[in-house]
C-alpha positions in Angstrom: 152.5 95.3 129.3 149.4 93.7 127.9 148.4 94.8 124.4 145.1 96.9 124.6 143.5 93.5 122.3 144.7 91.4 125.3 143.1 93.9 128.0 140.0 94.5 126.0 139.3 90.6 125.5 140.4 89.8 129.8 137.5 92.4 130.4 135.1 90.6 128.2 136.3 87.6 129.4 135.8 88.7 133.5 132.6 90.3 133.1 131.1 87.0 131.7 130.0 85.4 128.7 130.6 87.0 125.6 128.8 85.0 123.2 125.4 87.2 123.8 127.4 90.0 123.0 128.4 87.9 119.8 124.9 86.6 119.2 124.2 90.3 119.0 126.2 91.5 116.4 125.4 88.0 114.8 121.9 89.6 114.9 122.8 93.1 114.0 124.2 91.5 110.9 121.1 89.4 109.8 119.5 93.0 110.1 121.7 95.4 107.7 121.5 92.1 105.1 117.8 94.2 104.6 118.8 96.4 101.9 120.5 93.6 99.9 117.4 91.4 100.1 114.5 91.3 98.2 111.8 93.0 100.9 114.1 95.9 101.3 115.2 96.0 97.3 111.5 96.1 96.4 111.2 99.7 97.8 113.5 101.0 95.4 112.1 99.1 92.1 109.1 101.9 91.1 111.6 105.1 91.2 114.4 103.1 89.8 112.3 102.0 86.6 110.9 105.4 86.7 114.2 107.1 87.1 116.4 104.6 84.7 113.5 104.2 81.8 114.0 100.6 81.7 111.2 97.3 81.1 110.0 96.2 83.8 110.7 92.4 82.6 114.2 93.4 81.7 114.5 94.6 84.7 113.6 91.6 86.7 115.8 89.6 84.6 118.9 91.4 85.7 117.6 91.0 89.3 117.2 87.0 88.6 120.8 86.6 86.9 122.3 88.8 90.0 120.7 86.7 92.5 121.7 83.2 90.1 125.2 84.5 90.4 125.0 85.3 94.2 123.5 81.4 94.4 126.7 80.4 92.1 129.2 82.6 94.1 128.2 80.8 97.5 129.3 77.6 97.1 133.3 78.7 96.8 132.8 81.6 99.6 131.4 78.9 102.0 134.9 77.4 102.0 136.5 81.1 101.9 134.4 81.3 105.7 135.9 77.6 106.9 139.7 78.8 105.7 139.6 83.1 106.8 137.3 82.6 109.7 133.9 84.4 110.4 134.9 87.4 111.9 137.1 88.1 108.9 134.6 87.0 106.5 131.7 89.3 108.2 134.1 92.0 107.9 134.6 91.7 104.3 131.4 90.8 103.1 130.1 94.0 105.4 132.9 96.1 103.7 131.4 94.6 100.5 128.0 95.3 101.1 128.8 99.1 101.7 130.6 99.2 98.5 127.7 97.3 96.6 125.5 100.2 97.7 126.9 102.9 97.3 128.0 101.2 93.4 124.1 100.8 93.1 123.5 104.8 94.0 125.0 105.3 90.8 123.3 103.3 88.0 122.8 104.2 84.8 122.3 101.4 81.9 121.4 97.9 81.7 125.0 96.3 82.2 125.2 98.8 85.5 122.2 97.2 87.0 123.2 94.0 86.5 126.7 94.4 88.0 124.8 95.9 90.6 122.7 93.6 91.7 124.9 90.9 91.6 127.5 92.6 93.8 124.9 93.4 96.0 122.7 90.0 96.1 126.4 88.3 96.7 128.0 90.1 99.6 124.7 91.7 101.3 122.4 88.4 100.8 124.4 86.0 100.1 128.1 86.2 102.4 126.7 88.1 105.1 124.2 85.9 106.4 125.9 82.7 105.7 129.0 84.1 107.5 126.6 85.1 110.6 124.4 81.7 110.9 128.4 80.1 110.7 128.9 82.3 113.7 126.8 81.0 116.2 127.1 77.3 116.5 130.7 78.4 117.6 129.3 80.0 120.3 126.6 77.8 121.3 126.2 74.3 121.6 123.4 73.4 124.3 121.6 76.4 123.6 122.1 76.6 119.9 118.1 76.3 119.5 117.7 79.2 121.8 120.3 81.2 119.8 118.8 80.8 116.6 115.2 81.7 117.8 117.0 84.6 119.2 118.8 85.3 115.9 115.5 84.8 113.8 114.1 87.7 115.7 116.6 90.2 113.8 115.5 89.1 110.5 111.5 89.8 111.4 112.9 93.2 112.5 114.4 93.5 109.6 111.2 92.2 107.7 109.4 95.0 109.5 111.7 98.0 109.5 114.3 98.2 106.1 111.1 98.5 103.5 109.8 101.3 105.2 113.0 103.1 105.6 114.1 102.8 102.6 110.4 104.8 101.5 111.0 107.3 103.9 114.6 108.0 102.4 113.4 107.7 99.1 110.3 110.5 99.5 112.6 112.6 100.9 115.7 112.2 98.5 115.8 109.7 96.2 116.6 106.0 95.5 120.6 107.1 94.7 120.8 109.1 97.9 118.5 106.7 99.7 120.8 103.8 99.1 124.0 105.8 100.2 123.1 106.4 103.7 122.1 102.8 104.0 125.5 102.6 103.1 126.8 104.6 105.5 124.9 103.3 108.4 126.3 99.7 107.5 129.7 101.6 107.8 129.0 103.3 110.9 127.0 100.5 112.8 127.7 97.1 111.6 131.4 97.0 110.7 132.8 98.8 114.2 130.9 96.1 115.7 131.9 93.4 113.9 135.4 94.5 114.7 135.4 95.0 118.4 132.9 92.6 119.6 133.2 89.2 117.5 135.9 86.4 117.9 135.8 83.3 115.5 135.5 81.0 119.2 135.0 81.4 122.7 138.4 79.9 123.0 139.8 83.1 121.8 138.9 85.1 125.1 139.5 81.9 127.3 135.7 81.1 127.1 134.0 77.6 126.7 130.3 77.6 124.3 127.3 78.0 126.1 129.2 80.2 128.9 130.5 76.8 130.0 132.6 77.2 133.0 136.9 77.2 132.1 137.8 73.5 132.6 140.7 73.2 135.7 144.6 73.2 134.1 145.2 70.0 135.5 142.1 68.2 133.8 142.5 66.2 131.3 142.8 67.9 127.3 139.1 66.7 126.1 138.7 66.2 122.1 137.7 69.2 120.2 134.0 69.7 119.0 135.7 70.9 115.9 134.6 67.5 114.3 132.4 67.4 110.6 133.1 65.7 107.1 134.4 67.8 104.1 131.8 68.7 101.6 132.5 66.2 99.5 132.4 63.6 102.2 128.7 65.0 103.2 127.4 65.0 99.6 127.8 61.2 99.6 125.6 60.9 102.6 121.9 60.7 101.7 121.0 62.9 104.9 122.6 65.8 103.3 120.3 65.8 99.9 117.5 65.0 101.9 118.4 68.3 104.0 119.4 70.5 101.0 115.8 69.3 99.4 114.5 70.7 102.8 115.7 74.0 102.6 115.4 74.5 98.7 111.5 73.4 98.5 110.4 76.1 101.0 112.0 78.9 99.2 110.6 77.9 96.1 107.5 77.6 97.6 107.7 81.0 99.3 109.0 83.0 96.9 107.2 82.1 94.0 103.8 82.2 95.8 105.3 85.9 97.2 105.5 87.3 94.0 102.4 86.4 92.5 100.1 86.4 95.7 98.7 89.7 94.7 97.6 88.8 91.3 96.3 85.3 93.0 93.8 87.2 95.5 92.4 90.1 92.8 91.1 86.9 90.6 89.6 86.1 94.1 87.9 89.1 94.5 90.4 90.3 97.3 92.2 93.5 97.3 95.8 94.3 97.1 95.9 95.2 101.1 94.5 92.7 102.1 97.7 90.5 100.2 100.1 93.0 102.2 98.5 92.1 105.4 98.8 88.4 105.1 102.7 89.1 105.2 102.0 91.2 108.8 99.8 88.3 110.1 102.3 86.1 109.0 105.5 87.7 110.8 102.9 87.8 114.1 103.0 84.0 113.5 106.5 83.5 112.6 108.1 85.1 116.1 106.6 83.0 118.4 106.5 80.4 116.5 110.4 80.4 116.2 110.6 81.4 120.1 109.2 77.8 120.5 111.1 76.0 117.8 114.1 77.2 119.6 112.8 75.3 122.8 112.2 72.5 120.8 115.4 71.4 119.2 117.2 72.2 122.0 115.4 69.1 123.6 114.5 67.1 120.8 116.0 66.1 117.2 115.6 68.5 114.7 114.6 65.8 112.5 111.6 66.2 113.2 110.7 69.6 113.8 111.9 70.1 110.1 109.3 67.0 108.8 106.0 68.6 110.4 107.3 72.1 109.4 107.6 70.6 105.4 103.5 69.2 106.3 102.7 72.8 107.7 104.0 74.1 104.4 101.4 71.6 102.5 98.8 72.7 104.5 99.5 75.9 103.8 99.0 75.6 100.7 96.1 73.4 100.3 94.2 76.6 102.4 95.6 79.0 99.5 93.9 76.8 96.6 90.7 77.3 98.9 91.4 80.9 99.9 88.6 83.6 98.9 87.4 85.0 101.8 89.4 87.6 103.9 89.3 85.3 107.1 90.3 82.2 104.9 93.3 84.6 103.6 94.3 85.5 106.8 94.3 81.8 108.4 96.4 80.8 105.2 98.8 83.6 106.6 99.2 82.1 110.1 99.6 78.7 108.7 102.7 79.9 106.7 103.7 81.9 109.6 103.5 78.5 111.6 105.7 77.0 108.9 108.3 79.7 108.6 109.2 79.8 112.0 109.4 76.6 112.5 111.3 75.7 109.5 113.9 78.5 109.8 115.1 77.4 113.1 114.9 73.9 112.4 117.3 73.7 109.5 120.0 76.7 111.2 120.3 73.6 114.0 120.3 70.8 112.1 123.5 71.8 110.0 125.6 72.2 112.9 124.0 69.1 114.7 124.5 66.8 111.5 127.7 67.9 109.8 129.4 69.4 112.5 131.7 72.7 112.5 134.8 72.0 111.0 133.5 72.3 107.4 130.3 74.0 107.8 130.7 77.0 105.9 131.5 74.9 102.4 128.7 72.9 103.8 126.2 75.6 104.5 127.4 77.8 101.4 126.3 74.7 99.1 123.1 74.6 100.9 122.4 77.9 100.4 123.1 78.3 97.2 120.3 76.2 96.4 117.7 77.8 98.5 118.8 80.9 96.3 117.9 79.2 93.3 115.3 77.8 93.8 114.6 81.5 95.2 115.4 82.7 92.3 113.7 80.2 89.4 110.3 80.4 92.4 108.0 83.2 90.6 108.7 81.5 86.9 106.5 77.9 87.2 103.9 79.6 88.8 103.6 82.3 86.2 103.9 80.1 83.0 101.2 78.0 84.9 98.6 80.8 84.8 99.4 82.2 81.3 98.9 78.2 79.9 96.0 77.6 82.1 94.2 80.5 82.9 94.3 79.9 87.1 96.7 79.2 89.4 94.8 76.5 91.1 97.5 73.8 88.8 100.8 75.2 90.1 99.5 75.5 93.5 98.6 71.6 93.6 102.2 71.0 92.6 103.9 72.8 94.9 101.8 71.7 97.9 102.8 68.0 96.9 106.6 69.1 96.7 107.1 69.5 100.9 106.0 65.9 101.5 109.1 65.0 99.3 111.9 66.2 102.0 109.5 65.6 105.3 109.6 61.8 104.6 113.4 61.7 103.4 114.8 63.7 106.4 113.1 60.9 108.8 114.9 58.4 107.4 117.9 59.8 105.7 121.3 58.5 107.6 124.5 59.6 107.9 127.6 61.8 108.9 126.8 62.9 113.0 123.1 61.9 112.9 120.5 64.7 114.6 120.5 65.2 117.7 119.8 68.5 120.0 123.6 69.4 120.2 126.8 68.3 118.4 126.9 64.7 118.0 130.2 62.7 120.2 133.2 65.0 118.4 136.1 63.0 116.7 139.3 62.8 118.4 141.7 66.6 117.8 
């Protein structure tokens, strides 16, 4: 008699590809990362500092030193995802994440919230979506663009949906209690699904990537697609700086330009809503924007979608140091939206495409980990900027120079696999 695992994964396996199915939880996991991320953190910050009687700026500095450690923490758990597997790592960094939570719901000094926060920036923002964009290229090879767009689209939602649920929870009873039945969705939601649905491969269930057709017994054993260089190995390549300088730039960027943007359009004369709605005019950019970037790299290089979304980020900011009209605000919105959505994609292809599978999550955790810190050190520059000259016209000249830096190196960078639309020719099993 067939175990119920072996029944349960034939009937996946007969009533076709599974790795939508996978895509979807990949999603669903991209989503309930919300409350560990800054957007859905920021809901709770006024009744916590309310509630705990603590500094603001001592405050943030616990958030920054949780999020440095998170960015620290990354680079060994990428290689914990390459040696347990992602369905095992999703699992425990899920698990994690309801544990940070519900850790969180009970704060009460200074040493509290820093434990906290970096509990909860490493398994909720950190493991769990490194673990999920490990997932995919697994599952998806010829399609991997279309994926990815597909998978951007649960972060947007999330964008959209986890601030203004955690307000609602919090109105009605409290940040602690607020934060527990996040918690308990997570537990209810994410983690069955994660256990039922997911496998590490389409091998597993007797499946090919891309819904690929079962090759005949008889034909011949191909070589694996399992191919890519240790980390090591890739850090000697010049195409994997030039890629990590990719993803690191645009965080800083973002972030830092994020935190301050509503201080930036008040010296303009511009009100606090209207710096909200540049962030809805942006997402309205972003989704179609990665719909198409999806297209794109699945039919040409990612190379070079990843250069002109580095320029769009320049442009974007050379609008902002203009910016003091409401239009003019709201055009600099839908270029950064252009830039986002084009960037995200980009770069969630290109790691697969250059460096392969076999080592990605070391390779993708080290990545990371420097997009998180850049994250992390983003609002500082600006800020000291403004305090020593008065504006921040000097930081924002700066930063729009910075993207120019990676869109020239990752044209011409070389090495490991190359970039191409899918997986470069795989080394011998």
């Amino acid at each position: 008699m067939k175990s119920r695992r072996a029944i349960f994964d034939g009937i996946k396996t007969d009533r076709g590809f599974s790795g939508w199915w996978v895509l979807a939880v990949a999603g669903l996991a991209l989503f309930w990362s919300g409350p560990s991320q800054t957007y859905g953190v920021s809901s709770f910050v006024e009744p916590m500092l309310d509630d705990l009687e603590m500094p603001r700026s001592m405050f943030s500095l616990y958030y920054s030193v949780g999020t440095m450690f998170s960015a620290i923490a990354l680079i060994p758990l990428g290689r914990v995802i390459d040696r347990w597997g992602t369905k095992r790592s999703l699992l425990v960094s899920s698990v994690g994440l309801v544990a940070a939570l519900l850790f969180a719901s009970t704060m009460r000094g200074p040493l509290m919230v820093l434990v906290a926060f970096a509990f909860l920036r490493t398994m909720g923002a950190g493991l769990l979506p490194l673990a999920a964009r490990t997932l995919v290229p697994f599952w998806f090879v010829q399609r991997r663009g279309r994926a990815f767009s597909l998978l951007g689209l649960a972060t947007t939602l999330s964008v959209a949906t986890i601030p203004a649920v955690g307000v609602f929870l919090i109105d009605r009873m409290g940040w602690r209690a607020a934060w527990r039945w996040e918690a308990l969705a997570i537990a209810l939601i994410l983690i069955p699904a994660i256990a039922f649905i997911v496998h590490d491969r389409p091998e597993d269930v007797g499946q090919r990537a891309d819904g690929e057709p079962p090759e005949p017994e008889d034909a011949p054993v191909s070589r694996s697609l399992d191919w890519g260089p240790t980390l090591h190995e890739a850090m000697r390549t010049p195409i994997f700086w030039a890629m990590v300088l990719a993803g690191a730039i645009p965080a800083l960027v973002l972030t830092g330009v994020s935190f301050n943007q509503v201080s930036l359009f008040e010296e303009r004369g511009m009100s606090a809503g209207l710096a909200a709605a540049t962030f809805t005019v942006e997402s309205m950019v972003a989704l179609p924007m990665a719909l198409f970037a999806g297209w794109l790299v699945d039919r040409k290089a990612p190379r070079y979608a990843i250069a002109v979304s580095e320029v769009l980020f320049t442009i974007t900011l050379i609008w902002l140091l203009f910016a003091d009209t409401p239009t003019s605000a709201l055009t600099y919105a839908a270029w950064r939206g252009a830039a986002v959505g084009l960037w995200m994609v980009a770069m969630d292809v290109a790691w697969p495409a250059v460096f392969g599978r076999r080592h990605l999550g070391a390779i993708r955790g080290f990545g990371n980990s420097a997009g998180i810190a850049a994250a992390a050190l983003g609002p500082s520059p600006i800020g000291f900027s403004h305090d020593l000259f008065g504006s921040y016209s000097n930081a924002i000249v700066v930063l729009a120079v910075l993207p120019l830096i990676p869109a020239v190196w990752i044209l011409v960078a070389r090495g490991a696999g190359s970039f191409k639309p899918q997986d470069p020719e795989p080394q011998p099993a």
